[in-house]
C-alpha positions as CSV (number, residue, x, y, z in Angstrom):
1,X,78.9,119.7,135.4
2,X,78.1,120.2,131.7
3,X,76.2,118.0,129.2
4,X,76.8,118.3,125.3
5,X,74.4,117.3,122.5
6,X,71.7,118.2,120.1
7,X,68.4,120.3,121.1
8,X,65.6,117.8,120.3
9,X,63.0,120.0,122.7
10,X,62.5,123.2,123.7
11,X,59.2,123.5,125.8
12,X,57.3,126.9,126.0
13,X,58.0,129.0,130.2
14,X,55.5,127.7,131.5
15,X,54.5,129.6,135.3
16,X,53.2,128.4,138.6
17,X,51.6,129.3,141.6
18,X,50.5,133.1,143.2
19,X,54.2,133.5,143.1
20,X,55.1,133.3,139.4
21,X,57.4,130.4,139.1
22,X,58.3,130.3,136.1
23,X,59.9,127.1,134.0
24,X,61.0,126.0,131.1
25,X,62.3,122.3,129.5
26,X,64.9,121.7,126.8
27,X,65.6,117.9,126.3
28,X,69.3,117.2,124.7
29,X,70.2,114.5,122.7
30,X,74.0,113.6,124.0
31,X,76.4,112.1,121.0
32,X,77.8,109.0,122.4
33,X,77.7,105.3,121.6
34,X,74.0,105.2,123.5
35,X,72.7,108.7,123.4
36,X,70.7,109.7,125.6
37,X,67.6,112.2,125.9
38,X,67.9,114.4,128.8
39,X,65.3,116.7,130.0
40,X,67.3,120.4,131.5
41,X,64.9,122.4,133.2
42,X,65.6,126.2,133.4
43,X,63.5,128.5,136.2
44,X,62.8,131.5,136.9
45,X,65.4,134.4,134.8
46,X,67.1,131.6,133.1
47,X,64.0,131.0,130.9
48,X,65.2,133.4,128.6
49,X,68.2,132.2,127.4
50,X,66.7,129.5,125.5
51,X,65.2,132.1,123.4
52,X,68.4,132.3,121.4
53,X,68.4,128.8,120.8
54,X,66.8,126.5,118.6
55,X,66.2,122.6,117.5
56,X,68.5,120.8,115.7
57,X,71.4,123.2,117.2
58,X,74.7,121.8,119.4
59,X,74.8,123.2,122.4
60,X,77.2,122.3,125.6
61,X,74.6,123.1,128.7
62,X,76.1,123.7,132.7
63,X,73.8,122.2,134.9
64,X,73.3,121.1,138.3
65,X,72.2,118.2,139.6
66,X,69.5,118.1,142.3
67,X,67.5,116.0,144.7
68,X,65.0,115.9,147.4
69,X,62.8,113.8,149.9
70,X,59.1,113.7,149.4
71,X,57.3,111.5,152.3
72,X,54.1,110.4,151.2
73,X,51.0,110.2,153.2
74,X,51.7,106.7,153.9
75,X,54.7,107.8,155.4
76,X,57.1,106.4,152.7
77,X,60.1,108.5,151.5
78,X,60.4,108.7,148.0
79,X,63.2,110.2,146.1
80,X,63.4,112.9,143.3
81,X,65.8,114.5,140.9
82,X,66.1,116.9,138.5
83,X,68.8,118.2,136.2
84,X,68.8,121.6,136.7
85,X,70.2,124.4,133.5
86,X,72.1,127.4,134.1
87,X,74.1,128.0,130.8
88,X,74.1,126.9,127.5
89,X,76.2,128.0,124.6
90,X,76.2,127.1,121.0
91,X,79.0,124.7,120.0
92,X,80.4,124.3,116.8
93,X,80.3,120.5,115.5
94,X,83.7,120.4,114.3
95,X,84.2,121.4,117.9
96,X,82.7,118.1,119.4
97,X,84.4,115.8,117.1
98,X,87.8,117.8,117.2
99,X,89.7,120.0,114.0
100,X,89.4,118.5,110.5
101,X,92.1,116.3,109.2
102,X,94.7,117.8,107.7
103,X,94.9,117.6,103.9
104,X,98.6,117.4,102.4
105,X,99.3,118.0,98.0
106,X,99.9,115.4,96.2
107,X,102.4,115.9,94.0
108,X,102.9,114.5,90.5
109,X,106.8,114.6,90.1
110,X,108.4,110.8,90.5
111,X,110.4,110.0,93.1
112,X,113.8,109.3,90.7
113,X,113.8,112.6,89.0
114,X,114.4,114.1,92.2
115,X,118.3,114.2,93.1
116,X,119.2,111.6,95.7
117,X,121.5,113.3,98.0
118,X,121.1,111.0,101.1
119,X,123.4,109.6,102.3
120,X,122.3,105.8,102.8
C-alpha cells in the first residue's frame, strides 16, 4: 500500500530495550477533500531514510499495515494497529495533481484575412 502527502512530522530514532529497538515517526498530511494526519512509524535500518527528508516536502510512503492482540490483566482483548514505513520517495507536486495545462498562441491575425478554402 502507499500513502501520499505532505511531511508535517518527522520525530527524532528514538531506541528501546537491552536489545536496541530502534524507531522513528513521520506523520503525513494526505491531499484530499478531508486530509488526514497519519503517523508512519519506521524501525530498526529504516530509520535512516528519513534523514534525506524534510518538512514541508511531498513524499509518496509504502507501508504496511499491522495489528495485534493485547489481553489485559482483566482478561479483555484489546486491539492495536500501526502503520508501518518501508519506503518513501520524494514526489514532485505537479506530479500529484497531474502535467500542467497546456498553453496554445494566441494569434492576432483575423479570421477573414485568412483564405477560405473550405468547402462548406
Amino acid at each position: 500500500m502507499q500513502v501520499s502527502g505532505k511531511i508535517k512530522l518527522i520525530n527524532e530514532t528514538q531506541t528501546f530495550g537491552a536489545s536496541g529497538f530502534r524507531k522513528r515517526e513521520l506523520v503525513v498530511t494526505t491531499d484530499e477533500q478531508y486530509p488526514q494526519m497519519l503517523m508512519i512509524e519506521f524501525v530498526q535500518d529504516k530509520v535512516d531514510i528519513l534523514d534525506a527528508y524534510k518538512v514541508g516536502q511531498d513524499v509518496t510512503v509504502s507501508i504496511n499495515l499491522r495489528g495485534r492482540e493485547w489481553i489485559n490483566p482483566e482478561g479483555v482483548a484489546k486491539y492495536f494497529n500501526s502503520i508501518t514505513g518501508w519506503r518513501i520517495e520524494a514526489t514532485a507536486p505537479a506530479a500529484q495533481g497531474g502535467e500542467a495545462p497546456a498553453t496554445f498562441e494566441t494569434t492576432s491575425i483575423a479570421q477573414n484575412e485568412e483564405p477560405d478554402d473550405l468547402p462548406f
